[in-house]
N, C-alpha and C positions, 0 to 999 in steps of 0.2 A: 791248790791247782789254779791254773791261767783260763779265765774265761774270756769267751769271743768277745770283744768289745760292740760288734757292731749291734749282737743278741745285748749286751748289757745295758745298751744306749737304749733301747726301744722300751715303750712303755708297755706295762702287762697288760694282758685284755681286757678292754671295759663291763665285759660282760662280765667275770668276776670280779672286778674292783667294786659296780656298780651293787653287786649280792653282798657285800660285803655290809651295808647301811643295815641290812635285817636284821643284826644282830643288836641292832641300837633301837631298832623303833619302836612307837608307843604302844601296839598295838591295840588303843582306842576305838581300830574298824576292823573290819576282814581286809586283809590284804589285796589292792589291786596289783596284781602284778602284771606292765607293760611293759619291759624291758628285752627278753629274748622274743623273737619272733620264733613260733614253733605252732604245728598242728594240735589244737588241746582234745582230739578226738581219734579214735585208732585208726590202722587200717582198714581199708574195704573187708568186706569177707573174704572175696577171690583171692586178694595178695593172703591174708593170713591162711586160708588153705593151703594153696601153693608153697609157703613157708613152712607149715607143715610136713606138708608131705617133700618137702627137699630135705628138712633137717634127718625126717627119719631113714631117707634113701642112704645106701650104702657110702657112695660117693657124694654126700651133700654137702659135705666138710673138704673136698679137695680143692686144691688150687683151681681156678680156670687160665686160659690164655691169659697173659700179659694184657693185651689192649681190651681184655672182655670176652663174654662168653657171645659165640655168634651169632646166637640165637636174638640176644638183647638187643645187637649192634644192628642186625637188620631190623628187627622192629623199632626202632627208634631209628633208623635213617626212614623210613618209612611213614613214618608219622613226622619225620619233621619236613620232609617232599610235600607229604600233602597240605601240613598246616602253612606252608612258607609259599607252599607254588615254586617250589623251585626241587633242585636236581639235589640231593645227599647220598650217598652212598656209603656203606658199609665200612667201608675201606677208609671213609671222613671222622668215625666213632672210635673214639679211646673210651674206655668204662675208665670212670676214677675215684676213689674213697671219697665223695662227695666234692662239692663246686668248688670250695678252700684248696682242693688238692688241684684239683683241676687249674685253678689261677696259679698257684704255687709250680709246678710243673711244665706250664707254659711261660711264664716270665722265665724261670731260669733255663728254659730251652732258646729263646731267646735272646734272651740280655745276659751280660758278664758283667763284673763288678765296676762300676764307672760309668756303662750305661744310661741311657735313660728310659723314662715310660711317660709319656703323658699320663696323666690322672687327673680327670674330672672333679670339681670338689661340690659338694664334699662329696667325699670317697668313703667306700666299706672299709674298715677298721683295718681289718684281716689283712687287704689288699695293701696299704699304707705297710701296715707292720714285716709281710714278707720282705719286699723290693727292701726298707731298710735293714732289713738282717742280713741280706744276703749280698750288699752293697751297690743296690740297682737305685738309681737318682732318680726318686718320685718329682715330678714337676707338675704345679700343680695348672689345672687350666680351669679359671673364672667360668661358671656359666652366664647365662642373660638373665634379667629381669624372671625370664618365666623359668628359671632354672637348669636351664639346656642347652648343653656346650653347642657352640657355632664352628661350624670347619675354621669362617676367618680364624678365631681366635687359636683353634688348635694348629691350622700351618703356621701360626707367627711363632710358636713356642720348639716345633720343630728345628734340631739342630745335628750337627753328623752324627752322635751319639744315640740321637731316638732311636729303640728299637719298636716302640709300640705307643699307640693310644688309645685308654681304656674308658670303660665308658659301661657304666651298672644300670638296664633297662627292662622295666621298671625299677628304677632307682631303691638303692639301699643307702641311707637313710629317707629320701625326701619319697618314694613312688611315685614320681615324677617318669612318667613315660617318653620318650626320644620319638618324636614323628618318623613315618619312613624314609620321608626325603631328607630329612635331616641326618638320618643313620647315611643313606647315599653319599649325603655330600663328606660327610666326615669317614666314606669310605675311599671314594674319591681323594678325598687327600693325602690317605694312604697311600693309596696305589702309586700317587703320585709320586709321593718319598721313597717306594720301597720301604713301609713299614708295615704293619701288622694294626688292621684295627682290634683290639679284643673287645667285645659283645659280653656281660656277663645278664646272660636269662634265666636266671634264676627262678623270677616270680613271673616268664613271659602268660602264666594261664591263667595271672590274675589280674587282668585288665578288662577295661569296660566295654570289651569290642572284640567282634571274633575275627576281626580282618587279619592276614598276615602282621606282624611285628613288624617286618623288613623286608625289602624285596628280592634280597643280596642273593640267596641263593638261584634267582633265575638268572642271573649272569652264568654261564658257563666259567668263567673265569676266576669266580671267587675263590676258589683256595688257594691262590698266589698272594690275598690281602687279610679275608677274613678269619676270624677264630672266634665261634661261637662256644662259651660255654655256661652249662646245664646240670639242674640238682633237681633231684627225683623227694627230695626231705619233704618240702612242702607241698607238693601237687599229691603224694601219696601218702604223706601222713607217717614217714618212715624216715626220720632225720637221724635218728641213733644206728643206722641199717648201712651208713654210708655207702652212698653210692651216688657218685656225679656224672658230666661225662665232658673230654673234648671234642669240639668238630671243626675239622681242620682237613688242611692238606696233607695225605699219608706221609710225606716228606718231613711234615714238622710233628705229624702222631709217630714215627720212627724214636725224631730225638722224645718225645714225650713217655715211650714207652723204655727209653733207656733209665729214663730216673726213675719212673714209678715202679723197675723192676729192682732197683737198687733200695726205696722207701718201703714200698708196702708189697712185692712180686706182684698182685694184684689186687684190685678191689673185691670186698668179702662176695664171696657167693653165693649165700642169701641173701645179700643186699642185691644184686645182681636180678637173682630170681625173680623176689619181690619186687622189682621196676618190672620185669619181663611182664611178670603178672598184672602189672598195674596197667601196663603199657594195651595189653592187648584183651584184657577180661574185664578191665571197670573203668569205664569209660564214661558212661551215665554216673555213677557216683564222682567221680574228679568233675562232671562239670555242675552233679552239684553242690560240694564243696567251694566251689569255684563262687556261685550267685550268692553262698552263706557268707564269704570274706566279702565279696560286691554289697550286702548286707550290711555290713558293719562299716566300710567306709562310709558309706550315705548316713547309717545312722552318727557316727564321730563328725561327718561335715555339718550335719543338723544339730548336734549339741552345742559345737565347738563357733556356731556362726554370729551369736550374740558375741563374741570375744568375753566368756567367761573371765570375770576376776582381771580385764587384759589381758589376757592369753590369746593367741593371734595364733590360726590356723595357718600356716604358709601354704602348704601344698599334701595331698593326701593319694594313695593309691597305691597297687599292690596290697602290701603285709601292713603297712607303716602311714602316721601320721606325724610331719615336722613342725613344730610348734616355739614360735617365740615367745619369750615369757617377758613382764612387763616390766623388772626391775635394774634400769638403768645405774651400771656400775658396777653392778652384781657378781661376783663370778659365777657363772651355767652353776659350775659343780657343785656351789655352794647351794643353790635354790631347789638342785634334783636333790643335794642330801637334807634340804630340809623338807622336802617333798615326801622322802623316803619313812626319816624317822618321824616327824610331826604327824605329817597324815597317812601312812602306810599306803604309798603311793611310790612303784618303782619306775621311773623313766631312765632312757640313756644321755648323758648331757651332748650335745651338740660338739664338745671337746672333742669325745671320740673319734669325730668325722670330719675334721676342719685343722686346719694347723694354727689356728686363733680362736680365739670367742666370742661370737656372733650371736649369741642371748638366743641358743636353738636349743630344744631336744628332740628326740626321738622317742614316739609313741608305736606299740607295738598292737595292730588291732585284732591279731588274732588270739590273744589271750582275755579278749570281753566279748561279754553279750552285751544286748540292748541296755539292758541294768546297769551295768557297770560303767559303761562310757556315760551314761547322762550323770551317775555318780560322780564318776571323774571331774567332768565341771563344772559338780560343785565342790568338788573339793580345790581346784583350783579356783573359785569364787572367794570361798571361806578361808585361804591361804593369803591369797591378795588382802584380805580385808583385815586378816592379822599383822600381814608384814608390808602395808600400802606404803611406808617411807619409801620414797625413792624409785616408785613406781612409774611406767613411762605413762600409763594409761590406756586408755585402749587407741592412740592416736599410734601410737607402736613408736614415739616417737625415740630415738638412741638408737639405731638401729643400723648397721649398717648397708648404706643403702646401695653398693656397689656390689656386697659379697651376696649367699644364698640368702633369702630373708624376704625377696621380693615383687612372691607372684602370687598371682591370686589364687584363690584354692581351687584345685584342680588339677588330678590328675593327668588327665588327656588333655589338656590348654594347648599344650605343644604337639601332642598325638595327633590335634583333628587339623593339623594342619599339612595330614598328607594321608587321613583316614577316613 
């Protein structure tokens, strides 16, 4: 048989390429493993009650509406009214098999083959691999010094073709948070073009501030520009449950709900539930879950601030910490797999996220306690000190000093400047 070329061309997921090293390593330590970002602790009790008592109910297994069951749609426009200060409405909610489907479903509601997207680099994996499978022209957009795309730079990249520019806040790989006014101005240039900004808030309830994210939705006017989307995996502890959502103008949840009846009829209905539940009965437990992730970044910025071994902390927050490593010439991939098998240490190389190699990984912080990340850097000490040929030092010198690679550590650096 004839396979699609555009699927043949695309590299497989790093997430399993990257699981693949465990089967080679020394196992000399306990395994750290920081490479998938996931909740290492279960749900609330309320959502597993509610689960419960959904699976056993008659009807707990049936289909729901296409765009969600309505009960969710209003609680979560509801809660995003109040956490946003601004206007959402019911009628703005798609439910979708978690935020992958969600980005997936909006790009091709959007854009047609030839297309383009802006894309922020570096970019989630996921987000890269769709648009090229589905022949939508990822372009990619530089950010600054502090890792945060600038409208200038996204209207220059803007051409008839744009249908969207996206933009992962708090960042996937770096947790690099977008200020508000900076979300503004790079909505604003939407508006301008008649394009689409897409939002991907993923980990918006894991940042160091309870302020709004954005102010977009107190415009009345936002769903002619914006497209917010949201994953229920991490804030409730429920990633296998899928369930995401779009927020958008009912005009473009119409075409969204034409594919996702074609893909999946709808998002599961215990996953559904279990947001329902999350959403309106645990409340105090997500915020604090919330201060235990806030925990772990401070603890990783405090290991990581000596520059272990030359290991150079670039920027940290959310789920994740992005790390330059110190060996100039090196390939990423070859340092994460000697990372993997030598010292039973799993990162994601910076590859994943970049369309070059910028001497980056991805650390994932909610797979360690306090233990384990001070572990970390020593084992990134004791790494350095086996393999120092060709190391930059801790001066970080090799580095590219244009691409991501270049802010000081800090999440909010670029947040507190409209927070």
């Amino acid at each position: 048989m004839r396979l699609n070329p555009w699927t043949v061309r695309t590299a497989d997921s790093p997430i399993g390429t990257a699981y693949t090293f465990l089967d080679r390593r020394a196992k000399e330590r306990d395994l750290l493993d920081l490479a998938q970002a996931a909740p290492q602790y279960p749900a609330a009790p309320e959502v597993l009650e509610h689960v419960i008592a959904t699976a056993r109910h008659p009807h707990g297994g049936d289909y729901t509406e296409i765009e969600g069951l309505p009960h969710l749609r209003e609680a979560f426009a509801a809660e995003l009214s109040a956490a946003y200060r601004g206007r959402v409405r019911a009628e703005n909610v798609v439910v979708t098999a978690g935020c992958n489907q969600a980005f997936c479903l909006v790009a091709s509601a959007l854009a047609a083959p030839g297309d383009e997207v802006v894309v922020t680099l570096p970019y989630y994996f996921n987000h890269d691999m769709w648009l090229r499978m589905t022949g939508i022209v990822p372009v990619y957009l530089e950010p600054g010094p502090d890792l945060v795309p600038t409208a200038e730079a996204a209207r220059a990249l803007i051409t008839p073709r744009t249908r969207a520019i996206l933009v992962v806040t708090p960042g996937n790989p770096t947790g690099v948070t977008v200020a508000p006014r900076r979300i503004a101005a790079l909505a604003e240039v939407a508006a301008r073009h008649d394009v689409a900004l897409i939002l991907d808030e993923t980990y918006r309830s894991f940042r160091d501030t309870e302020e709004p994210p954005h102010t977009l939705f107190a415009d009345s006017r936002w769903p002619d520009t914006v497209v917010s989307l949201h994953s229920f995996s991490k804030e409730l502890a429920i990633p296998g449950y899928r369930v995401g959502a779009v927020v958008a103008s009912p005009e473009l949840g119409r075409e969204v709900t034409k594919l996702l009846d074609c893909v999946a009829i709808c998002a599961p209905r215990i996953g559904q539930e279990a947001a329902w539940a999350g959403l309106t009965a645990a409340g105090e437990w997500r915020r604090t879950r919330a201060r235990e992730i806030a925990d772990r970044r401070h603890w990783f910025t405090t290991v990581m601030a000596d520059r272990p071994g030359g290991f150079e902390l670039l920027s940290v927050g959310g789920f994740f910490g992005w790390v330059r490593h110190p060996f100039a010439g090196r390939p990423t991939e070859d340092v994460v797999g000697e990372l993997a098998v030598e010292y039973d240490t799993l990162v994601i190389p910076g590859t994943a996220f970049l369309p070059d190699d910028r001497g980056t990984f991805r650390v994932s912080l909610s797979n360690a306690d306090r233990a384990a990340l001070a572990d970390f850097a020593g084992r990134l000490t004791d790494f350095a000190g086996r393999k120092g040929r060709g190391a930059r030092g801790t001066s970080g010198q090799g580095a590219d000093p244009h691409g991501p690679g270049a802010a000081d550590v800090s999440q909010e650096r670029a947040a507190g400047d409209g927070m």
